[in-house]
C-alpha positions in Angstrom: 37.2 44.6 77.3 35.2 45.5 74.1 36.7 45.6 70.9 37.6 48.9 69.8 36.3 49.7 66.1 38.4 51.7 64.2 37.7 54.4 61.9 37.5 51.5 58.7 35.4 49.4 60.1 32.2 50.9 58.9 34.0 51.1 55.4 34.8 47.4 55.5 31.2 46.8 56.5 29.8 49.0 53.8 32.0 47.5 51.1 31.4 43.8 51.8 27.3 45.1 51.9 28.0 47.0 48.4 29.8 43.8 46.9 27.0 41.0 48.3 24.5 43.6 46.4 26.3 44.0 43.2 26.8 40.1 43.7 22.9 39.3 43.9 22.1 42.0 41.5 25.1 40.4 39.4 23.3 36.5 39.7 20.0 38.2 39.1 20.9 39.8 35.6 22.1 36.7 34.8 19.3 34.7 35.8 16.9 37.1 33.0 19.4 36.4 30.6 19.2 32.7 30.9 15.3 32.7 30.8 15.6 35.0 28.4 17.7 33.2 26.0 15.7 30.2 26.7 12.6 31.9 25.9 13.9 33.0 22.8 13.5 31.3 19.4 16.8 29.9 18.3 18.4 31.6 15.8 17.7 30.6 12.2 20.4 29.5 10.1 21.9 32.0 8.4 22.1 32.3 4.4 25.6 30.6 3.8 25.3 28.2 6.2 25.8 24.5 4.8 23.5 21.7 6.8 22.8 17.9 6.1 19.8 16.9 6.5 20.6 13.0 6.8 18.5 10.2 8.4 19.9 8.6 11.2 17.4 6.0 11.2 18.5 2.5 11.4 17.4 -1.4 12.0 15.7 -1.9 15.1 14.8 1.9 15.2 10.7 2.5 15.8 8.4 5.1 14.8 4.6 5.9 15.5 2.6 7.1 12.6 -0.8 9.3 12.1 -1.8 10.0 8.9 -5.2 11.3 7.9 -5.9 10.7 4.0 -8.6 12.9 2.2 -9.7 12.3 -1.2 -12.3 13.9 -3.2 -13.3 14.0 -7.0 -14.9 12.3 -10.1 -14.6 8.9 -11.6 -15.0 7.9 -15.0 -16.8 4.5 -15.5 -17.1 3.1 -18.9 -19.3 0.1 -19.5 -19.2 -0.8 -23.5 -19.3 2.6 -25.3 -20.7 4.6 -22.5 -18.8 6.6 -20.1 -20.2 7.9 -17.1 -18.8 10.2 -14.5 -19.9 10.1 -10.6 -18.7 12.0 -7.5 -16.5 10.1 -5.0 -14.9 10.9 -1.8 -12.6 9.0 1.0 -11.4 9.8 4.2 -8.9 7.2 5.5 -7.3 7.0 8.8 -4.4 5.1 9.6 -2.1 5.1 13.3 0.5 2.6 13.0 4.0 1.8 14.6 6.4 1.2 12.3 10.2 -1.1 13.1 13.0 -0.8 10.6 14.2 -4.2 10.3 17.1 -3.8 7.2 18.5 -1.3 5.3 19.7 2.1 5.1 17.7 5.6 4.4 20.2 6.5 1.6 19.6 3.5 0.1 15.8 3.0 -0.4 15.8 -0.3 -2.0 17.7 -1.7 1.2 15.0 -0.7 2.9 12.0 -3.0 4.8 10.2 -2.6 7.6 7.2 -4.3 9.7 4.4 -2.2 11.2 1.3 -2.6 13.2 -1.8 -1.0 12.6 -4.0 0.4 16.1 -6.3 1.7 13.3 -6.6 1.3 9.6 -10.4 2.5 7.9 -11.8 4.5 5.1 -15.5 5.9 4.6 -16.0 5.7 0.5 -18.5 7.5 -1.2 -19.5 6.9 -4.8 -22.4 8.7 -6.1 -25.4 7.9 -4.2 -23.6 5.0 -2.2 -21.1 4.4 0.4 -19.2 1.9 2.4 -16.9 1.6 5.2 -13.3 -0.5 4.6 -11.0 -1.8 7.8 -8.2 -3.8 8.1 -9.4 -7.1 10.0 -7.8 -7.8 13.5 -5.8 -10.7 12.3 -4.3 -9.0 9.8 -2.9 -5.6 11.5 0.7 -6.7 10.8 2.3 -6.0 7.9 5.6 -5.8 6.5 7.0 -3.2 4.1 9.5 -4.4 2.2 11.4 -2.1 -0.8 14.7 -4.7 -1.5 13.2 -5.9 -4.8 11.7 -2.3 -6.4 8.4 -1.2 -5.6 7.2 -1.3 -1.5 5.3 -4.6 -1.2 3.1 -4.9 1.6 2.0 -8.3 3.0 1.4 -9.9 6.3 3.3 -12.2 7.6 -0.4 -13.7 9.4 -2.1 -14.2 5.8 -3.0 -13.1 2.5 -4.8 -9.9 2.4 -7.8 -9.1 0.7 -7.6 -6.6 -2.5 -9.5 -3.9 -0.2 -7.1 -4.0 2.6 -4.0 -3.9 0.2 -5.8 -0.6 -1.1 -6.5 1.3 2.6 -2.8 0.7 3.7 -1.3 1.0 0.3 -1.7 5.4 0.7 0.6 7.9 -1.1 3.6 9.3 0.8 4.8 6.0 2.4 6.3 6.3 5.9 9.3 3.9 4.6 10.2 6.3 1.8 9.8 9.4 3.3 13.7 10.1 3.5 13.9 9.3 -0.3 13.1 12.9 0.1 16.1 14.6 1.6 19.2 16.2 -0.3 21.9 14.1 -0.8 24.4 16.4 -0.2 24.9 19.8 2.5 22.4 22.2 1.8 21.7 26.0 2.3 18.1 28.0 2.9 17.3 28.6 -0.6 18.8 25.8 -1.9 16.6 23.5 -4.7 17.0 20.1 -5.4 15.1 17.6 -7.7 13.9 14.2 -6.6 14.3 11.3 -9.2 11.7 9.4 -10.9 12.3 6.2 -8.5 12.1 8.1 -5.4 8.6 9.7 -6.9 7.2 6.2 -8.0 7.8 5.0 -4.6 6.3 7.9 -2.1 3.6 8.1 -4.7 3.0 4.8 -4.7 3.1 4.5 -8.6 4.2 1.7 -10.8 6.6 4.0 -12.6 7.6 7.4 -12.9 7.9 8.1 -17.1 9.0 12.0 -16.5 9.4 14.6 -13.4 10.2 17.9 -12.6 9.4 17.8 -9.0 11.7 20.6 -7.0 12.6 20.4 -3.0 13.5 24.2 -1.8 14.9 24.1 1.8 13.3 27.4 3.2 13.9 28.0 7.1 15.9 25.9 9.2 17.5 26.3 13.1 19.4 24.4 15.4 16.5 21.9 16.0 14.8 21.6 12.5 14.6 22.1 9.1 11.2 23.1 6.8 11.4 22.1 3.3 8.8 23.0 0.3 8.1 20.5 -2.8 6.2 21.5 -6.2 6.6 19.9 -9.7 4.0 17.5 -12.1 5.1 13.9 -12.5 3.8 12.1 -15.3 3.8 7.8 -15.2 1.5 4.6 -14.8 -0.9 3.5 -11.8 -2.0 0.0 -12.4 -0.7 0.2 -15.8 -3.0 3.3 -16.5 -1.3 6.6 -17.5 -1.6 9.1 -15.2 -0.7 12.8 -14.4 -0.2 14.1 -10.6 0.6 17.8 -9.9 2.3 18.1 -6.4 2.6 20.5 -3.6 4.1 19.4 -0.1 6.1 20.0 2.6 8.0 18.3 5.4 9.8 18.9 8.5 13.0 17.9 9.5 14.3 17.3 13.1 17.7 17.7 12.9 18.8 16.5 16.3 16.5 13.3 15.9 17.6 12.9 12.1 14.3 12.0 10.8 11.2 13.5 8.9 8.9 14.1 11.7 6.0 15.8 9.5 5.0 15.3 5.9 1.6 17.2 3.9 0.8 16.4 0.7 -1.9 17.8 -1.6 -2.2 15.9 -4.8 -4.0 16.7 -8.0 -4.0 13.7 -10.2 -5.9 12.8 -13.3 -5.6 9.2 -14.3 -7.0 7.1 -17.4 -9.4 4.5 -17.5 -8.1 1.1 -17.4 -9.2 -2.5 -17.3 -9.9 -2.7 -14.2 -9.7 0.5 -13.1 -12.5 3.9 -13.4 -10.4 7.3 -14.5 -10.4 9.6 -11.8 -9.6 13.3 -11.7 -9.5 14.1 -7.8 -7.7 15.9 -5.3 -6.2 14.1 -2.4 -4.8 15.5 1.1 -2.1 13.8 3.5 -1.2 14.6 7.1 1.4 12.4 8.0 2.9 12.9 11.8 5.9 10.6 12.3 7.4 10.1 15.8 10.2 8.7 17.4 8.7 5.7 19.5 9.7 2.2 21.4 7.9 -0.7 19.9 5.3 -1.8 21.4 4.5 -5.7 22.1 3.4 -6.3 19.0 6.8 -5.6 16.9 9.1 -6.7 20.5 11.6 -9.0 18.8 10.0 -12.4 20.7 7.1 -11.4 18.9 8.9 -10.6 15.0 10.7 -14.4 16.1 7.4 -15.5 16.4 6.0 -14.4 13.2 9.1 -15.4 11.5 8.8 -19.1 12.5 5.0 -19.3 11.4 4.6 -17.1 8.4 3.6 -19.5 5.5 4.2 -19.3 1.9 2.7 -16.9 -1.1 2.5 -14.4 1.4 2.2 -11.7 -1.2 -0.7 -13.5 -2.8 -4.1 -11.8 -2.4 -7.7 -13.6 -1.0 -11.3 -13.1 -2.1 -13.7 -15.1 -0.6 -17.1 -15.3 -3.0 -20.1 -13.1 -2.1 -22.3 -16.1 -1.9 -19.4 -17.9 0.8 -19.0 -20.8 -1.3 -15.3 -21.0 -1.6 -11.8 -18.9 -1.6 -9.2 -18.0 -3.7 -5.7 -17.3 -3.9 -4.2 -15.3 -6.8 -1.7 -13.3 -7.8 -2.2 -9.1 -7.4 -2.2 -8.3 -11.3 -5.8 -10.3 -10.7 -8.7 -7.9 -9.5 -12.7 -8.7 -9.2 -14.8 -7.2 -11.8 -17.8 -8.5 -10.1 -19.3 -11.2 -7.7 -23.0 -12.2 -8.1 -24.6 -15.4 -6.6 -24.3 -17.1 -10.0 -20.5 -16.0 -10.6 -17.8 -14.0 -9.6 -15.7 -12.6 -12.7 -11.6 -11.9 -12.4 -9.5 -9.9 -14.9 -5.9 -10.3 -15.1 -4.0 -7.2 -16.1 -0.2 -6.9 -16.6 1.3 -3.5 -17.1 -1.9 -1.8 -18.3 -2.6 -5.3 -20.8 -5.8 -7.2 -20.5 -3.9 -10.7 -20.7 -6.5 -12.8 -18.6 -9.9 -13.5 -17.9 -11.6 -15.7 -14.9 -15.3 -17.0 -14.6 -16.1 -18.6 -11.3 -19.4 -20.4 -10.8 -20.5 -22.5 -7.6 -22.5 -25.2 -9.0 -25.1 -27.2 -6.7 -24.0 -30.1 -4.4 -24.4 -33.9 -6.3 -24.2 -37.4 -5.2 -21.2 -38.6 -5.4 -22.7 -41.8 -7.5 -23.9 -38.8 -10.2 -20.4 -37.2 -11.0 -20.5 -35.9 -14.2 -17.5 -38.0 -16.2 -14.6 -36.4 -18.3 -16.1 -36.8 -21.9 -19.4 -35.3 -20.6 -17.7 -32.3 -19.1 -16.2 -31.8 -22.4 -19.9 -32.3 -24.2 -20.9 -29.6 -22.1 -17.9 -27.3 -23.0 -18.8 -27.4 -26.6 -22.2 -26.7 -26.2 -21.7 -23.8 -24.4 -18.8 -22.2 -26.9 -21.1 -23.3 -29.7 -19.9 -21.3 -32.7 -16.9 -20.2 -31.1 -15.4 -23.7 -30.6 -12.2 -25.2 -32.5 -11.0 -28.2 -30.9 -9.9 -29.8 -27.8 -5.8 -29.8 -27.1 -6.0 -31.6 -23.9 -8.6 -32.9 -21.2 -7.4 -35.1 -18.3 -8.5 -35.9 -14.4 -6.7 -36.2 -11.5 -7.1 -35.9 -7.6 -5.0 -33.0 -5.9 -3.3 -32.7 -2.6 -6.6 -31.0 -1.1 -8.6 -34.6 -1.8 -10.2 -32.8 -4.9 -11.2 -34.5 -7.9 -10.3 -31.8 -10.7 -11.1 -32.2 -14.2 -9.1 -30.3 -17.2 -9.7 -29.3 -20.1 -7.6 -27.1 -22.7 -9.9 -25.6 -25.8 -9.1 -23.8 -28.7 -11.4 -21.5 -31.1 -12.5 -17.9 -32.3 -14.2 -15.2 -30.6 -14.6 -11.6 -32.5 -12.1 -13.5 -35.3 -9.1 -14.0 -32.6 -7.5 -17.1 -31.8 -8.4 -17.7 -28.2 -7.8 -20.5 -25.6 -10.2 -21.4 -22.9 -8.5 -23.4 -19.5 -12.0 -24.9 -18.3 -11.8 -26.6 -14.3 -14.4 -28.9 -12.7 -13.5 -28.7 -9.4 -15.4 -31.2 -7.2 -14.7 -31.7 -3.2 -15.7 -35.6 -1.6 -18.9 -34.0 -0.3 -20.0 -33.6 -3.3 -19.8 -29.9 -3.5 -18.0 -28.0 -7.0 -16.9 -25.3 -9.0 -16.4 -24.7 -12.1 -14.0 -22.2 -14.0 -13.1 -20.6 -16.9 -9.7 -19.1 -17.8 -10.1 -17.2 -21.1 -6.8 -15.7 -23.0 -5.7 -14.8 -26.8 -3.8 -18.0 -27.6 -0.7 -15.5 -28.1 -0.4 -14.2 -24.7 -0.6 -18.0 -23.6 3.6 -18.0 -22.8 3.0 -15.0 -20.6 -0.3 -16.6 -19.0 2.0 -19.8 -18.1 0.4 -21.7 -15.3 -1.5 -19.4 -13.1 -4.6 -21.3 -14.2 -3.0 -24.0 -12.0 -1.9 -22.2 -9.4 -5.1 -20.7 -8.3 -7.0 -24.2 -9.0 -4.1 -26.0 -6.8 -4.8 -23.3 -3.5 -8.6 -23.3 -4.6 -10.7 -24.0 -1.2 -14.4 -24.6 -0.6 -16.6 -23.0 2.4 -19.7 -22.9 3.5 -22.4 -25.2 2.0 -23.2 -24.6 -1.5 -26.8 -22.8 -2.9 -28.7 -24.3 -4.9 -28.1 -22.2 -8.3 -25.7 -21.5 -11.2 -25.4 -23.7 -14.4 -22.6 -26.3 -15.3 -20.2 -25.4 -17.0 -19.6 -21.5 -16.6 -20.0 -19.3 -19.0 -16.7 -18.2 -20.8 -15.8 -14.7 -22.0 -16.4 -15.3 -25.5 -16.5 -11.1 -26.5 
C-alpha cells in the first residue's frame, strides 16, 4: 500500500528546502564576516582610551637582537697647537641573544643580563684609511650588568681589549630599552619626558648634565603601540662635554610586553678630550628585538659553567704590545695613545682630568750574570730626567708572585715648573727578558693615583721573545 501524500506534504518539503538554504546562506554570511573581520586592521585605540605600556620581561626571559649601527662625520684631532679635521665613517653590525638574569624593567639599576654575540664587527674609515674591528671567538659572551650605575660590560671568559669594549658598547642598549616607557597609563597624544639617568644609560653617556627629551605615544591597537622621541641632551662622554640632538621611535608589543623595535638618529657634537678626537657626526640605529629561547650558549648548565670559572678583575681591560713582547692589565679610565716598536704610551683619564701618564719600553734580552743592579737603575734614572730631577723618595727590589725580579723606584722633580712624581719599574722575567716603565703624575694628584702603578706591574705578563731595540730606562713624560 503506498503512502498517501497529503495536500502539505509538498509544503513541508518546500519549507525544510527554504530553511536548509537560509541556513547555508545564513553560515555563509557568517563565514565573510569572520574573514572579513580577520582581514581587517584592528581597531586603533580610541582618543580617551588609557593603556600601560609595561614590560613584562623578567629573569630567565630571552631575546634575539639585530642592530645595524651607522656613523658618519668629522673628527677633530689636535696634536700640540694644531687642530685638524678628517672624515670618518662606521658601519657596525651586531646579532646577539640576550638572557635577563636579575632585576626588574621598572627598575633599571636592578637590572643585568648576559648575551652572546653570533656577530659583532665594524668597518672604520678615517680619512684616507680604514680598518675592520670584531669581537674574538673567545670572547662572544658578555654580561650587562646596570646594579652599580652605568651598564658595564665584561666577559665572564676574559678581559676584553679597549676595541671590543668600543663595538659592543653602541647607543640605545638592549638592557635599557624599557627605561623608555611611561610610568604610568597613557593615551595617543600623551607626552612624557625621560630623565637624565635613563638618557645617560640608552645613550651610553657618563652623565646626563640637562635634557628636554619628550616621548609622544602616537598610534596604538590591540597588539602594539608606536611611540615618537625628540629633545637635545646635553652631558659628558669620556669626561668630554658633549651635545646630542635626538629623534627616535619604538614599537611596543603590547600582548608580549616588550620593545620589539627601536631607531635612533643621533646628531652629536662632542669636545676634544685627552684621549679622545671631537667629533661632530650623525649616527643611525636599527635595533630589532625579539622574543627568543636561549640558545646553548646562555642554557643555565652553561651560565653554571661560566659562573664556576670566571676569574677575577673581570672588568679590567688587555692590550697586548704591537711588537708582542708582553700584556697588560689595567683599569678602563687607561687608553693607548700610541704603540711603536720602541714603546707603547698610556694616558689615564678620570672624569675628563689627565691624572696619569704610562711609558712602556721592551728592552733587549741580557744574561742573567749582567743584571743591571738597584743603584745603577737609579744612575740611569737621573740621567735621563737630567734637569728635571729632584730626589729619590724610595727605590727597593723584590721578586713577585709571577718569578719576576722588579725593581722600584719613586722620583721627585719639576717639569714645565710643576711638582711631578715619576713611579719608574724594571721588570725583568728569569730568561732574561724586561721592561721597563714609567708612571708619570703631578705630585698632587698622587692620593687619587694610589697604587695602580702596582697593580698593572703585579698582572704585568711577558710574550713572545723580545727584539732587539729600545733604550733602558724609558723615556718619561717630562712636558
Amino acid at each position: 500500500m503506498t503512502a498517501t501524500r497529503t495536500p502539505w506534504h509538498h509544503l513541508i518539503t518546500r519549507t525544510a528546502s527554504y530553511r536548509r538554504l537560509q541556513l547555508l546562506r545564513a553560515v555563509s554570511l557568517l563565514t565573510v564576516g569572520l574573514a572579513t573581520v580577520l582581514a581587517a586592521p584592528l581597531p586603533t585605540v580610541r582618543a580617551g582610551d588609557a593603556i600601560r605600556l609595561q614590560s613584562k620581561l623578567k629573569p630567565g626571559d630571552c631575546t634575539r637582537i639585530e642592530a645595524l649601527l651607522e656613523v658618519g662625520g668629522d673628527l677633530t684631532v689636535v696634536d700640540g697647537e694644531k687642530s685638524e679635521t678628517v672624515p670618518m665613517s662606521v658601519v657596525g653590525t651586531l646579532r646577539y641573544h640576550e638572557r635577563l638574569l636579575t632585576g626588574e624593567p621598572a627598575d633599571p639599576n636592578s637590572l643585568r643580563s648576559v648575551r652572546y654575540y653570533e656577530k659583532a664587527d665594524a668597518v672604520i674609515k678615517i680619512d684616507d684609511g680604514g680598518l675592520k674591528s670584531q669581537l674574538a671567538p673567545d670572547r662572544r659572551t658578555v654580561v650587562a650588568d646596570a646594579t652599580t650605575g652605568a651598564v658595564k660590560l665584561y666577559s665572564p671568559e676574559g678581559a676584553l681589549t679597549r676595541d671590543q669594549l668600543d663595538l659592543i658598547a653602541v647607543p640605545g642598549n638592549s638592557l635599557l630599552v624599557s627605561s623608555l616607557l611611561p610610568s604610568g597609563a597613557v593615551e595617543v597624544g600623551d607626552i612624557w619626558t625621560v630623565t637624565s639617568d635613563a638618557m645617560a644609560g640608552v645613550l651610553g653617556l657618563d652623565a646626563v648634565s640637562a635634557t628636554d627629551v619628550q616621548c609622544v605615544l602616537t598610534d596604538a591597537d590591540a597588539d602594539a603601540a608606536k611611540v615618537e622621541i625628540s629633545g637635545f641632551v646635553h652631558g659628558a662622554a669620556d669626561g668630554v662635554a658633549t651635545e646630542i640632538e635626538i629623534k627616535a621611535r619604538y614599537k611596543f608589543d603590547r600582548h608580549a610586553g616588550r620593545v620589539t623595535w627601536l631607531a635612533l638618529l643621533l646628531k652629536e657634537k662632542r669636545g676634544v678630550g685627552h684621549v679622545t678626537a671631537g667629533m661632530d657626526v650623525v649616527a643611525r640605529l636599527q635595533m630589532k628585538l625579539s622574543p627568543a629561547s636561549p640558545p646553548a650558549e646562555l642554557s643555565d648548565a652553561r651560565l653554571e659553567q661560566l659562573e664556576s670559572s670566571a676569574g677575577d678583575n673581570l672588568e679590567q681591560l688587555v692590550y697586548e704590545s704591537g711588537s708582542g713582547q708582553f700584556r697588560l692589565y689595567y683599569g678602563r679610565d687607561w687608553h693607548v695613545m700610541n704603540d711603536t716598536e720602541a714603546v707603547t704610551v698610556l694616558r689615564m683619564v678620570s672624569r675628563g682630568e689627565l691624572v696619569a701618564q704610562c711609558n712602556v719600553s721592551a728592552l733587549p734580552k741580557i744574561d742573567a750574570a749582567k743584571q743591571v743592579s738597584l743603584s745603577q737603575f737609579q744612575e740611569d734614572i737621573q740621567d735621563a730626567l737630567g734637569e728635571n730631577f729632584g730626589q729619590f723618595v724610595r727605590a727597593a727590589q723584590e721578586t713577585n708572585e709571577t718569578g719576576y725580579l722588579v725593581y722600584r723606584v719613586q722620583v721627585i722633580g719639576k717639569a714645565s715648573d710643576l711638582p711631578i712624581q715619576w713611579n719608574y719599574y724594571l721588570v725583568t722575567e728569569p730568561s732574561g727578558r724586561q721592561v721597563a716603565l714609567v708612571f708619570t703624575f703631578e705630585q698632587s694628584l698622587a692620593e687619587q693615583f694610589g697604587d695602580v702603578d702596582g697593580r698593572m706591574i703585579r698582572d704585568l705578563r711577558f710574550l713572545a721573545a723580545p727584539i732587539e731595540t729600545a733604550g733602558r730606562p724609558t723615556r718619561a713624560a717630562t712636558e
